[in-house]
N, C-alpha and C positions, 0 to 999 in steps of 0.2 A: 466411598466415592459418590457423593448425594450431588456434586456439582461438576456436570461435563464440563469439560474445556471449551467447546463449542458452545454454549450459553454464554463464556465469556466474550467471545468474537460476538456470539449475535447482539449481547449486549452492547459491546459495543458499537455495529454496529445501529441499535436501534437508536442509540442516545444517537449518533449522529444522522440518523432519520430525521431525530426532535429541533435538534438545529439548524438541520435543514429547511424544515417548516416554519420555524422562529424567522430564518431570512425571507425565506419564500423565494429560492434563488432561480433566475432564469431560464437557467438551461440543464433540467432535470436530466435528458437522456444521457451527459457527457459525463455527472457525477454519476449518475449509476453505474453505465458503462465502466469507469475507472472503478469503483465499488465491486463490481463483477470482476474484473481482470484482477485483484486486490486479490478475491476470493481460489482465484484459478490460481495464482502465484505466491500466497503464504508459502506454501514448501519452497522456496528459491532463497535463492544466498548471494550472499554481495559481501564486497572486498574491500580495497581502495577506493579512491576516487570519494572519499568522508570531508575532503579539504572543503572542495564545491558544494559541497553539501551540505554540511554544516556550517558555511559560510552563507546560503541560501536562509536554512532555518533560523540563524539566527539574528540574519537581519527582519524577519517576520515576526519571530517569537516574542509574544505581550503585548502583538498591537490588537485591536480592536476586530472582530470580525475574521480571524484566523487563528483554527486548529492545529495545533502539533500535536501530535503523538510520539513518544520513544520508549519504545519496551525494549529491554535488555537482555541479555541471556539467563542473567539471574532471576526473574519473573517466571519464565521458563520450567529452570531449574524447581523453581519453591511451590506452583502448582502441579510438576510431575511427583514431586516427595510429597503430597498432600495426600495420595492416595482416592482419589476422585474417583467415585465409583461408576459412574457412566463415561471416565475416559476411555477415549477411543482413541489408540496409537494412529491407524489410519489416516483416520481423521486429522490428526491435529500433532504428529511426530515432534514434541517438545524438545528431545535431544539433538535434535537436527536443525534449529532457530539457533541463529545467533542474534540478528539485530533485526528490528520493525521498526521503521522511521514514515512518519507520515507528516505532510505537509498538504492545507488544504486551505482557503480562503473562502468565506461562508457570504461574506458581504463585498460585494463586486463593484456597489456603486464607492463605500467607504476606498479603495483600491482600487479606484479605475489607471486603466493603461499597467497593469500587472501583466506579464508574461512569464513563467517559471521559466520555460524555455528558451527564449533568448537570452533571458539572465545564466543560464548555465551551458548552452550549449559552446562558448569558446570558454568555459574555466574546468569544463569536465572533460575528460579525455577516456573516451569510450574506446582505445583501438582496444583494450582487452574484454571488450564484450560485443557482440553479435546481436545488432539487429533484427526484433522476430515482428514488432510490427510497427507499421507507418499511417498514418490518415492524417491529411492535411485537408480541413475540411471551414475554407473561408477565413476566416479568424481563427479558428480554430487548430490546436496543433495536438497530435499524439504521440509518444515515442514509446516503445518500448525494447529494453535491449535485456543479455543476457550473459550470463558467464558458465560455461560448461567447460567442468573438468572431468575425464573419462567415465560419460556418463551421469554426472553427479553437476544438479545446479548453484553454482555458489555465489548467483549476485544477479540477483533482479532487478530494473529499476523502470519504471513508470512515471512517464512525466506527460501533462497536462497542460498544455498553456495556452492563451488567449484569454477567451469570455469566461470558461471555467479553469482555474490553477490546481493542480492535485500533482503529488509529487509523494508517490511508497516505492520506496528502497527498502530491500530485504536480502540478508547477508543471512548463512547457512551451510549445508551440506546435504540437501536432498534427492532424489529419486524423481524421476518426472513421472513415477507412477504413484509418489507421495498425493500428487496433485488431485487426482481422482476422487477420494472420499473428503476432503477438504472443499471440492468443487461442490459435491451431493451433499453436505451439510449446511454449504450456506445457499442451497437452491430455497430454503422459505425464506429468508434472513433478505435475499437481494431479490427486488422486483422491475425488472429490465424490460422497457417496453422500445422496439425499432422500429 
């Protein structure tokens, strides 16, 4: 176990530190902010509601200046059987991920008048998740909603729209006390200034 799990996420995460810098994009606080909430909600799980969603990424996907991300369960799966010697359950509960979908727009001028949010808010149909947080801040829009099933998170999703677009849906089966060491791992990974 010579490669934590968590190296993978910060890796990830720092490549898109790098392309961050490459755009040199405007509004640093709102990507990070979404970067941090990303970090707090890996343990969260998501369901339905893939039609909107996948109808979102794929009208962005291959254009110029926007990120996708989709990890599946089976990635999951092939790093927990790898035997990784600094895995950390806590941290980073493999068997409890089912899906990681990230959408993100790095070049805002290439995409101007982009909204994730209004593009999905009449095609998604949120009654079966709950509302945890709201900031409507000028241009700027946050949503984040949630799906609990007795105790147990099974559908996260964050969406970002205006000046910054960011959009992670994460489907699963986790513990909201999953979140904790997943939050403490990526506290060097994410630097969040308010």
């Amino acid at each position: 176990m010579a490669f934590p799990v968590m190296n993978l996420w910060g890796l990830c995460l720092r490549f898109r530190k790098q392309l961050l810098m490459l755009y040199k994009p405007k509004h640093e606080i709102m990507k990070r902010v979404a970067l941090f909430l990303l970090a707090l909600a890996i343990p969260a799980l998501m369901m339905a509601q893939n039609d909107a969603i996948d109808k979102l990424i794929n009208k962005y996907k291959g254009q110029e200046g926007v990120t996708v991300v989709n990890v599946g369960p089976e990635l999951f799966q092939i790093i927990k059987g790898m035997n990784i010697e600094n895995l950390d359950e806590k941290d980073l509960p493999l068997d409890k991920v089912s899906s990681v979908r990230i959408l993100t727009i790095e070049d805002n001028e290439k995409l101007a008048n982009v909204n994730f949010y209004d593009e999905l808010k009449n095609d998604f149909d949120i009654s079966n998740l709950q509302e945890v947080l709201t900031v409507d801040d000028g241009g700027e829009v946050v949503r984040m909603w949630m799906k609990n099933d007795g105790g147990k998170v099974k559908e996260f999703l964050l969406i970002v729209g205006g000046d910054d677009n960011v959009l992670i849906h994460i489907t699963g089966d986790f513990n909201m006390s999953d979140l904790e060491g997943l939050a403490e791992s990526f506290g060097d990974d994410i630097d969040i200034h308010l």
